[in-house]
Structures are given as structure tokens and as C-alpha cells.
TIPADREN-406378 format. One line per 4 residues: number of its first residue (from 0); their letters; for each residue x, y, z of C-alpha. Coordinates in Angstrom, 3 decimals, padded with zeros to 6 digits, m for minus. Layout:
N
NUM = A = X Y Z; ...;
//
This chain:
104
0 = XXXX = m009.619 007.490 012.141; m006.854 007.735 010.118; m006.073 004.581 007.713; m003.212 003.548 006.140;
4 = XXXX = m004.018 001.709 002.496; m000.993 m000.096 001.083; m001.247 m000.394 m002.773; m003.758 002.277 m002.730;
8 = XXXX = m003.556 004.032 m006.033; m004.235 000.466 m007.864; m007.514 m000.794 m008.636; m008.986 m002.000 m005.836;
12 = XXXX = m007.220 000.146 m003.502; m007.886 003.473 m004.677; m011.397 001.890 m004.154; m011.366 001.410 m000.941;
16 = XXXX = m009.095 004.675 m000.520; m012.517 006.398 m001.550; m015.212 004.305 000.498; m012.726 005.272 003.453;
20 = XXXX = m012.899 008.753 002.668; m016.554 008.620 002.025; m017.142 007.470 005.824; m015.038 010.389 006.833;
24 = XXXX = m011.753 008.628 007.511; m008.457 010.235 007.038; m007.212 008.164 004.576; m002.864 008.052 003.708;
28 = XXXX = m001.641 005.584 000.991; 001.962 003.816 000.060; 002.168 002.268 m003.388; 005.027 002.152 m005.335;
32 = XXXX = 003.419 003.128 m008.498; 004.167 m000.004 m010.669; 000.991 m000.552 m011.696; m001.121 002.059 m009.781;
36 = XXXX = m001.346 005.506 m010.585; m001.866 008.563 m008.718; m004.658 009.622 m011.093; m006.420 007.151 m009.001;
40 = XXXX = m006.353 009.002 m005.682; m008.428 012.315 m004.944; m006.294 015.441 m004.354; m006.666 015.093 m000.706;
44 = XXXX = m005.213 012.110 m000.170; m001.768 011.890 000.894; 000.512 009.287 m001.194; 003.932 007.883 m000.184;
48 = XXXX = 005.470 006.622 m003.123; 007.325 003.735 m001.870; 008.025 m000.079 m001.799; 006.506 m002.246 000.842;
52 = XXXX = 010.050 m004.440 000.517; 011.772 m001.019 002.021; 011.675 m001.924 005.545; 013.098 001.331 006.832;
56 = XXXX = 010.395 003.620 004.120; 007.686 001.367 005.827; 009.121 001.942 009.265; 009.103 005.767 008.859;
60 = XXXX = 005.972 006.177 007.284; 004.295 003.901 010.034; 006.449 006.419 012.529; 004.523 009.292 010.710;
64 = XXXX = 001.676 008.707 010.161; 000.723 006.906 012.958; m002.626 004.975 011.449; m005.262 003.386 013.494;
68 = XXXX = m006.448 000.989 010.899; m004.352 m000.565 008.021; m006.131 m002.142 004.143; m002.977 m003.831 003.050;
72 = XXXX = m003.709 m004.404 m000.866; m000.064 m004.163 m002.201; 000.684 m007.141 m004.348; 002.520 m008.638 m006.612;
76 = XXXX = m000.952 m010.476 m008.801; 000.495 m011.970 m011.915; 000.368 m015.570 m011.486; 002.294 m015.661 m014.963;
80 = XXXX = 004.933 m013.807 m013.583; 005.158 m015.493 m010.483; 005.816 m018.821 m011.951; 008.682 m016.991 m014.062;
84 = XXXX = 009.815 m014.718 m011.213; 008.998 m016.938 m007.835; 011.598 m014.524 m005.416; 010.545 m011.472 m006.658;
88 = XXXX = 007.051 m012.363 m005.700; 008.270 m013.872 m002.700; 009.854 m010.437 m001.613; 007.007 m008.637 m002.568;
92 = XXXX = 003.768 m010.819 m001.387; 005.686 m012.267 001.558; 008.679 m009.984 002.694; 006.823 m007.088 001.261;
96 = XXXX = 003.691 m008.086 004.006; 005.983 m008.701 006.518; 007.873 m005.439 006.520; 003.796 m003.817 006.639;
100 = XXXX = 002.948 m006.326 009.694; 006.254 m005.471 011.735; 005.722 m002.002 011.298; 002.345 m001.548 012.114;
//
């Protein structure tokens, strides 16, 4: 199947980028790189480096790739920095989401 992973070249999503690809999945990823790197993701794994608050990016990738399952992990996770910067996390953890729902 192939399986769309936002936030995948993070932590926990280049994770379960690789337990995907270990059950034989075709595995694509969107992050943005703010705080994931691509270091994270095996050679074989395609990366679009984008923002989940770029509705049309989203839209076309979606278009594209044309996934049959979806790990959304793209997040803003700083509670410090939510408390400082409450609509940027709003546009990330809640436009950002919405943007990935719509499209799939």
C-alpha cells in the first residue's frame, strides 16, 4: 500500500516511516524540515519538503501520490512556544491538520 507520513523525517515519524517500510509498504513523506531532517529517512523514501499550512502543496501532493493510508505526525510540540505563539500553533496543529484531512 502506499502511505503517506506527514512529519516523517522527525522523530517519531521517520519511525514509523521505517516500520512501514519494514512491512513492505511504499512509504512517501511531507515535512517541512523545521525540526526533522532528511538524514532521518532511508534513501528510498520519497520526501516532499513542504508545509502542511500550504493547502495547494498538500492538495498536489495528495493528487500525486495518491496514498491509501495516511500517519499524520506533523506538529507543532512546544507547549512553551505555544503559550508564546498561540496562532502559529493554531495554523500549524489545527489549519495545518485540516489542510491534510481535506485533502486526503
Amino acid at each position: 500500500m502506499r502511505v503517506l507520513v506527514t512529519g516523517g523525517a522527525g522523530f517519531i515519524g521517520s519511525h514509523v516511516v521505517d516500520a512501514l517500510a519494514g512491512r513492505g509498504h511504499e512509504v512517501f513523506v511531507i515535512d517541512d524540515l523545521s525540526s526533522g531532517r532528511r538524514e532521518n529517512l532511508a534513501d528510498d523514501v520519497t520526501l516532499f519538503e513542504a508545509d502542511i499550512r500550504d493547502r495547494d502543496a498538500i492538495e498536489t501532493i495528495f493528487k500525486d501520490v495518491r496514498p491509501g493510508g495516511l500517519s499524520h505526525q506533523a506538529a507543532q510540540v512546544s507547549v512553551s512556544r505555544s503559550v508564546v505563539e498561540p496562532l502559529l500553533d493554531a495554523r500549524i496543529n489545527v489549519v495545518g491538520w485540516l489542510n491534510v484531512l481535506d485533502a486526503a
